[in-house]
BANU-733400 format. One record per residue (C-alpha): x, y, z; residue in one letter. Coordinates in steps of 0.05 Angstrom, whole numbers, plus 5000, padded with zeros to 4 digits. Layout:
BEGIN
XYZA
...
This chain:
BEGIN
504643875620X
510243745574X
516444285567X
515444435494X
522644885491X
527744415441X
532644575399X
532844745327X
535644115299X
530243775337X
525244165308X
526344215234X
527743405249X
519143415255X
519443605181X
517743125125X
518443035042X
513543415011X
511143775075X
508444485056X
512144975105X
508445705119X
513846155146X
512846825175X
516747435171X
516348135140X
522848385101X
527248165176X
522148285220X
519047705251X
523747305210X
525346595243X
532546505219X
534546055266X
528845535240X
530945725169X
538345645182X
536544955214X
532544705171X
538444885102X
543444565151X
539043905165X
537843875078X
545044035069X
548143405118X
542442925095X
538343065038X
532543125073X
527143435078X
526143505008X
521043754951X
517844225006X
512544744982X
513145405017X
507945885027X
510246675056X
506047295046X
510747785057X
517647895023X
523147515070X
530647635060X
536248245067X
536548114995X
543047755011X
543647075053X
538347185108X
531446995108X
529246615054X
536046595020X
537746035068X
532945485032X
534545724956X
538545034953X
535444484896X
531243954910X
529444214985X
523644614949X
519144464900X
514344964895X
513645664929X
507146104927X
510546774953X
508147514952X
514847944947X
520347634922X
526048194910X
529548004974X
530547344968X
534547354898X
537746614904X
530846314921X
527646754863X
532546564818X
530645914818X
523746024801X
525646504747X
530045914714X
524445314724X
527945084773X
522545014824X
514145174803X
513845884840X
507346274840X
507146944855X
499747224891X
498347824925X
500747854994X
494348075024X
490647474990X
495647005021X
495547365091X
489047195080X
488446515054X
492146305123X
485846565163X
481746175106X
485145505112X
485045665200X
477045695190X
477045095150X
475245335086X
478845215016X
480245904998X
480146604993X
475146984943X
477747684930X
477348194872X
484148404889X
488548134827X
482548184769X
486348434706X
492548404733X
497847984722X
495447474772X
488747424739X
488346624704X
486747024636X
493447384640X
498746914676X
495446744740X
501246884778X
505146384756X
513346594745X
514846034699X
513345474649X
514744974696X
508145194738X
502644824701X
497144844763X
491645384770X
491745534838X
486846194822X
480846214775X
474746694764X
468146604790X
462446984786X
457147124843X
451247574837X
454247884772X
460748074793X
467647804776X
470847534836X
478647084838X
478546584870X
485346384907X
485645594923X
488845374999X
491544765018X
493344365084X
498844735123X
503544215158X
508344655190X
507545445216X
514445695228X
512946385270X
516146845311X
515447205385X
519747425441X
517647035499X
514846415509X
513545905570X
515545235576X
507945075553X
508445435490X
505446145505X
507746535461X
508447375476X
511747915423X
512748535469X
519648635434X
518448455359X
516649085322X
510648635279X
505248135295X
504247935222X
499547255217X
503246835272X
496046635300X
493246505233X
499546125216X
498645695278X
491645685273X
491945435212X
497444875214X
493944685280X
486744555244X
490644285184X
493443705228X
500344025224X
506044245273X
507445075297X
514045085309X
515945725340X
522646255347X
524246595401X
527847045441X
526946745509X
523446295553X
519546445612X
517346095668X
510445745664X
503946165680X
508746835687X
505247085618X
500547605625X
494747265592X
494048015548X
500647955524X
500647275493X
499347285432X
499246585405X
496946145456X
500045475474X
494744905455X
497545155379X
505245115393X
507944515375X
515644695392X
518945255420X
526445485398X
530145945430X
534646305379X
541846575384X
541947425385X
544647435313X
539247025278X
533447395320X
534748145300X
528148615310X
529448845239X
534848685189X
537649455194X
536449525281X
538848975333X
532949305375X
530349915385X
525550085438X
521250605386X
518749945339X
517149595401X
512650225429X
515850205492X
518250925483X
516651485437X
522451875399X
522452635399X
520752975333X
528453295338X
530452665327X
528252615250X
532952975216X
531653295148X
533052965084X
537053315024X
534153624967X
535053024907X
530352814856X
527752354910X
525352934959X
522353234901X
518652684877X
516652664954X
515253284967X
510253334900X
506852644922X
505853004996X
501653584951X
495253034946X
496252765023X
488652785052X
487353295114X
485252775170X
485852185115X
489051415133X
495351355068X
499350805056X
506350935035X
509750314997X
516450134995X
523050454958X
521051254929X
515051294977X
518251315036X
520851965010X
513852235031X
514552025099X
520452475111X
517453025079X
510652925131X
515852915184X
519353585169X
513153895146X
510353735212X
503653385185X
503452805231X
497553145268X
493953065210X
495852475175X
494751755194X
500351375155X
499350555151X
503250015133X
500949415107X
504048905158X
499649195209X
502749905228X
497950515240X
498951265260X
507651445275X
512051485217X
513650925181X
521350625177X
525150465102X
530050075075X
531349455118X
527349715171X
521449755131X
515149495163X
517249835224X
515150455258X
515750955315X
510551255350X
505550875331X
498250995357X
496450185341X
499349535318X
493848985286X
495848385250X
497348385185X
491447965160X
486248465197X
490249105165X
489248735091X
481948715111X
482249545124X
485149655061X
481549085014X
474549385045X
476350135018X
478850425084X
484950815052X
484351585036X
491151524995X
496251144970X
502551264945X
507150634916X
512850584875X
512650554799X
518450094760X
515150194693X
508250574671X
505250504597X
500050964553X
494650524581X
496750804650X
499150094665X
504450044722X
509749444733X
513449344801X
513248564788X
517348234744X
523148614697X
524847954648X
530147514696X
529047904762X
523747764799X
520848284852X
514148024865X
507448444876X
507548434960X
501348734976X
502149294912X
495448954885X
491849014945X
492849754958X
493049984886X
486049704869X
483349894935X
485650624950X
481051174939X
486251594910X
493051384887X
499551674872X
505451294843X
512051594847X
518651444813X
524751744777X
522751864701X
529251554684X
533251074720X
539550814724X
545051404720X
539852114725X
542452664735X
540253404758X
540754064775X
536754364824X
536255094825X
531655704820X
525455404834X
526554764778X
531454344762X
534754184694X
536353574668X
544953354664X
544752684647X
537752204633X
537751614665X
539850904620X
532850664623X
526150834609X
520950774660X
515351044613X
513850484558X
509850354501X
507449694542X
509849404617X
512848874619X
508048534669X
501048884696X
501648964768X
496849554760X
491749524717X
490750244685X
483550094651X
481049714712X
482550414752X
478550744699X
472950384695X
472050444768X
473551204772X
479451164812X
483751784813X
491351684791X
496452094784X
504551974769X
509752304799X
517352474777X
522352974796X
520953324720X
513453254716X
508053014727X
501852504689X
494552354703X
490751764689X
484652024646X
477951654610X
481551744551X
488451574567X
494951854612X
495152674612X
501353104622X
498853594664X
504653834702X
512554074683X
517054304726X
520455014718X
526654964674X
524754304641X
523454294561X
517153924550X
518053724486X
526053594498X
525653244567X
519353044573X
515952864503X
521252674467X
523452084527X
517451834526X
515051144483X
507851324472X
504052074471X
500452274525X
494252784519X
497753504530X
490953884537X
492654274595X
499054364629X
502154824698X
509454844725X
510354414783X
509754874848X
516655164859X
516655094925X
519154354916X
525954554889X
528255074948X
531954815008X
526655095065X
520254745080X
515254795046X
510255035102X
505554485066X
501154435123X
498455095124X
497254985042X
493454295064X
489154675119X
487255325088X
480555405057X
482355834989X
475955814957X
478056244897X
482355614877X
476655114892X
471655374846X
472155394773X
467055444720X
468155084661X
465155334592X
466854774548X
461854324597X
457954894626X
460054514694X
461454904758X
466454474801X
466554554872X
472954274902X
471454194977X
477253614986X
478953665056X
477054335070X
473554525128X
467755035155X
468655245221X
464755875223X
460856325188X
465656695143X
468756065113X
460256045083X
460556775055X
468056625031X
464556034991X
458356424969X
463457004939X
467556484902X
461656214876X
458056834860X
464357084822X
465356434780X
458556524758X
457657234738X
460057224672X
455156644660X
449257044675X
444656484683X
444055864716X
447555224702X
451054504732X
455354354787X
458953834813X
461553814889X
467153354923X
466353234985X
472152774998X
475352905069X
470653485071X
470253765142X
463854155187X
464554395257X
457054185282X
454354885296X
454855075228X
451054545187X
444254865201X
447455495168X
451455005115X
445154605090X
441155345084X
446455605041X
446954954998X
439155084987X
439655824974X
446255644911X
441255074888X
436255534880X
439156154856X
445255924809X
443955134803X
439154804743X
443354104766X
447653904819X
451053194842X
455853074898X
461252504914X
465052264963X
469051604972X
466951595050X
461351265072X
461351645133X
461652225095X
455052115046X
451051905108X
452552575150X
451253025081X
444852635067X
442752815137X
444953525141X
441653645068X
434853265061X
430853775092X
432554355053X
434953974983X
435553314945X
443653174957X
443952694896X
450852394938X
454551914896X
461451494909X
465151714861X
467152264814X
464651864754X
457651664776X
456752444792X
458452644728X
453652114697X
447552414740X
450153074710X
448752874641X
442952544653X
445851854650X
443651594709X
C-alpha cells in the first residue's frame, strides 16, 4: 500500500508531449489550480510538456488569471475541445487567432463523452447540436481555420438525424475533492460541485492514463466513510494537497457552509434586488415559471429570475436546476455560479445532462447575446471574442418551454422607470436584435419544427417565436412601438396582436406573483377563437381541488360558447396541469358531458409523460382523450391532419 500524497511538481512531472489532459472544474468550483499553476510553471522553466490537447466541459477561469488562464502560454497546447470559453480570455484568444486548433462542443456532450470513453466506447451520439453551429454542415464547432479535423459528423439511425461526437484516449484526469487518504480515497464534503471527477478518473484509468487529484487535505488511511468517497482509490494515480489560495470553494466565496449543504440560510438572508432593466426582464421571465415545474436558469440576465423567485417567495413551488448538477435551493451568480444554498440534491454533472438531454425540464430561461427574424439566438461567438456554448445547446433544444432574456440594447441603455412602464433615455450602442446572428447557438427553425414554445424577453417588450416567424406580442406601458421598438429593430416581426407588459413589473413592491401562478382564473383560460372556430382551454398548471373549481370551468366554458350557438373544436393543455384524486371521477364526467354537449372535436397535449398516462387513465372510460405531446401535433389532429 503505497502513500500516493506528492507534490505538485511531482505530479505534473508524470505528464508527457502530446499527452491529452481532461481537467475538471466549473467556472472556480472544483477548479484544480494548484495542478494548473504547476503544470504552466514546469512548461515555463523547461519547455516541457508541450503540444498537449485539453479537453474541459465546463467554462474554467475568473475570466482573469485563474483557471485555465494559467496554460494560455504557446506551444504547451495544441488543441483544446472546450465547452464555455468566456472565462478563460488568454487561452481563447489563442484559438480565436489560429494559434492553437480549438473546438468548441456542447458541454453536456463532453460531460458526456468522458462517461463514453470510461465505458470504453468511441463516442457520444446525441441530437443535442443538430442545426446549430456545432453541426459538421454549419462549422462543426470548430473556432478557427487552423482546425481541419471532424471530430463530429451526422449519422442516421432508424430515420432520425443523430451527431455523432468522436472520443479519444484520456491520459491524464486532473480532478478535484476535499479529502483524501494516503491510498487515494477521494471525499468532497466541502466542494460546493461533484462535476465528472469519477468519469474523469474512470476514464483516464480505462484509457491507460494517470488521475492526478487536488485537494484540500489528507486523511488518515481507512478513516473515510466509504459513503462519502466519492472517487475511489484504485483510480487515483496522485494526490496533491493544495495551498488555501489556489483551492477556493468558488472564485467569489473562500467557503461557505450553504454550497457545501452543511447548513441552510434563512430566507431573511436574501435581500431584495433594485428595480433596473434587469429585475424587469426578471420579473417578466418569472410570469411563464411552471407551478410544481423543474427550470433551469442560465448564466448572466437569468439569474435575475432567481431573485425575483426568492422575494416572491416561490421556492415552494419551483424546483430550480443547474446544469453542473444542482437541484431544488436557489441558485448562486456571478463567480459563484454553479453554486447553491439550500439545495434538496447534488448529482453529478454528467447524470444532470442526462435529466435535461432526456426532456426532464418544465422551463428554461438562458441568456440571449443576439436573436435574428428566424428566431435564431447567439451566446457563442461575437467575431474575436469567444464565449463558447457551455451547456446553452443542451437545455435550449431540450426544454419544454423556453424563455430567453436580455437587454434589447446593450452597451450604454438607459431608463426610466415610473408609473407602471418605463421610457427609454438613452438606447444602448448595440443591437441585440439582427437581421442574421452571427453564429447559431439556437436554432430558431429547429424549435419550430419541433413545436417548442419560445418566447424573448426585454425590459421594453416582449417577442414570440411563431410557425411563421418572431411575433411582437407584448410592449411595455410608456414605450412607442414604432419609435422604440420597430424602428431598432433589423428585420420586421409579425405585429398581429399586441398587450402592455403587466405593470406590476415596473412598481417597487412585489409582485405577489405566486398567488397569480396558483389561482385558477378560468375566465382568462378560455378563449374562443372565430377566425379558427377553435376553443382553447389553457389548463397550464392549474389545479382542481374540489368541486367548484369544475362548475368555475363549466361557466367559463359555457360563456365562451354562447355566442357561437353551436358546437365546435377545442384544444386543451394540460402542461403542469394538477387533480387532487377525489375529484377525477367528477373531472372525467364533466370532460364527457363538454364533449358531448359543446365539442364536434377535441385534442389534448402535454409535454409530461406522466401527465398523458394519468389523463388517459382518468378519461378512457367516459371519452376518447386524443392526448398528444405537443401543441403542434394537437392542432394537426384538429384539422384532420393526423
Amino acid at each position: 500500500m503505497r502513500d500516493k500524497v506528492v507534490t505538485a511538481a511531482e505530479a505534473v512531472a508524470l505528464i508527457a508531449n502530446g499527452d491529452l489532459v481532461a481537467t475538471s472544474g466549473f467556472v472556480g468550483i472544483g477548479t484544480p489550480d494548484e495542478l494548473l499553476e504547476a503544470l504552466a510553471r514546469r512548461f515555463l522553466e523547461t519547455g516541457a510538456p508541450k503540444d498537449l490537447t485539453l479537453l474541459f466541459a465546463a467554462g474554467q477561469g475568473d475570466g482573469k488569471e485563474r483557471g485555465l488562464n494559467r496554460l494560455a502560454h504557446e506551444g504547451l497546447v495544441k488543441r483544446a475541445i472546450g465547452g464555455h470559453w468566456g472565462l478563460a480570455p488568454k487561452l481563447a484568444a489563442l484559438a480565436v487567432e489560429g494559434k492553437i486548433e480549438a473546438y468548441n462542443f456542447p458541454q453536456g456532450c463532453i460531460s458526456h463523452l468522458y462517461r463514453e470513453i470510461a465505458a470504453g466506447k468511441k463516442g457520444v451520439l446525441s441530437k443535442v447540436g443538430l442545426r446549430t453551429f456545432v453541426d459538421p454542415r454549419l462549422e462543426g464547432g470548430r473556432i478557427n481555420a487552423r482546425t481541419t479535423e471532424d471530430l463530429v459528423s451526422v449519422v442516421t439511425l432508424d430515420g432520425e438525424e443523430y451527431l455523432y461526437y468522436r472520443g479519444a484516449p484520456v491520459d491524464i484526469a486532473f480532478i478535484r475533492g476535499t479529502t483524501a487518504d494516503p491510498s487515494g480515497n477521494i471525499t468532497m464534503e466541502r466542494e460546493a460541485l461533484t462535476l465528472d471527477a469519477l468519469a474523469m478518473a474512470t476514464a483516464a484509468k480505462n484509457s491507460g492514463g494517470l488521475v492526478i487529484a487536488q485537494v484540500e487535505r489528507v486523511a488518515a488511511r481507512h478513516s473515510l466513510h466509504p459513503r462519502q468517497v466519492k472517487v475511489p482509490g484504485v483510480l487515483v494515480d496522485c494526490v496533491v494537497v493544495a495551498r488555501p489560495e489556489n483551492h477556493p470553494q468558488t472564485y467569489a466565496t473562500q467557503y461557505s457552509p450553504a454550497y457545501s449543504s452543511e447548513i441552510r440560510r434563512l430566507t431573511e438572508e436574501f435581500a431584495a434586488a433594485p428595480l433596473d432593466a434587469r429585475k424587469i426582464i426578471g420579473r417578466r421571465a418569472a410570469m411563464e415559471l411552471p407551478v410544481n415545474g423543474v427550470v433551469n436558469l442560465g448564466i448572466g440576465m437569468p439569474e435575475a429570475v432567481a431573485a425575483v423567485v426568492e422575494e416572491e417567495r416561490l421556492l415552494d413551488h419551483i424546483t430550480l436546476t443547474a446544469e453542473p448538477g444542482v437541484i431544488g435551493g436557489l441558485p448562486a451568480g456571478g463567480l459563484d455560479f454553479g453554486a447553491a444554498s439550500n439545495t434538496e440534491a447534488l448529482i453529478n454533472q454528467n447524470e444532470q445532462f442526462d435529466f435535461y438531454d432526456g426532456g426532464g425540464l418544465d422551463l428554461a430561461c438562458l441568456g440571449m447575446a443576439e436573436a435574428d427574424a428566424d428566431g435564431n439566438v447567439n451566446v457563442s461567438r461575437f467575431g474575436k471574442r469567444l464565449a463558447g456554448s457551455g451547456g446553452f445547446i443542451n437545455i435550449s433544444q431540450n426544454a419544454r418551454k423556453l424563455v430567453f432574456a436580455g437587454l434589447f440594447s446593450a452597451d450604454g441603455l438607459k431608463v426610466r422607470i415610473e408609473n407602471g412602464g418605463l421610457s427609454i433615455l438613452e438606447e444602448g450602442r448595440s443591437r441585440k436584435f439582427v437581421e442574421k446572428v452571427g453564429q447559431v447557438t439556437f436554432s430558431g427553425g429547429f424549435a419550430r419544427a419541433r413545436g417548442q414554445p419560445v418566447l424573448y424577453v426585454t425590459e421594453r417588450c416582449v417577442f414570440e417565436l411563431r410557425e411563421d416567424g418572431v411575433a411582437l406580442i407584448e410592449v411595455a406601458a410608456g414605450v412607442d412601438p414604432e419609435r422604440d421598438v420597430l424602428a431598432k429593430l433589423a428585420f420586421r416581426p409579425i405585429v398581429d396582436v399586441r398587450k402592455e407588459m403587466d405593470a406590476r413589473i415596473f412598481r417597487n413592491e412585489p409582485m405577489n406573483l405566486r398567488a397569480s401562478l396558483l389561482d385558477v382564473d378560468f375566465a382568462h383560460r378560455i378563449a374562443y377563437d372565430a377566425a379558427r372556430d377553435v376553443l382553447f382551454v389553457n389548463l397550464e398548471a392549474a389545479a382542481i381541488r374540489s368541486p367548484a373549481d369544475i362548475d368555475a370551468m363549466r361557466a367559463a366554458i359555457e360563456r365562451a360558447l354562447a355566442p357561437v350557438g353551436r358546437k365546435t373544436r377545442a384544444i386543451v393543455n394540460y402542461d403542469a396541469f394538477e387533480i387532487a384524486s377525489d375529484m377525477r371521477d367528477l373531472y372525467a364526467d364533466f370532460v364527457a358531458e363538454m364533449e358531448t354537449k359543446h365539442y364536434e372535436r377535441v385534442s389534448r397535449y402535454t409535454t409530461s409523460a406522466f401527465m398523458r398516462l394519468k389523463l388517459e387513465r382518468m378519461l378512457t372510460r367516459r371519452v376518447a382523450p386524443h392526448i398528444f405531446e405537443s401543441s403542434r401535433d394537437a392542432r394537426a389532429f384538429l384539422d384532420g391532419r393526423s
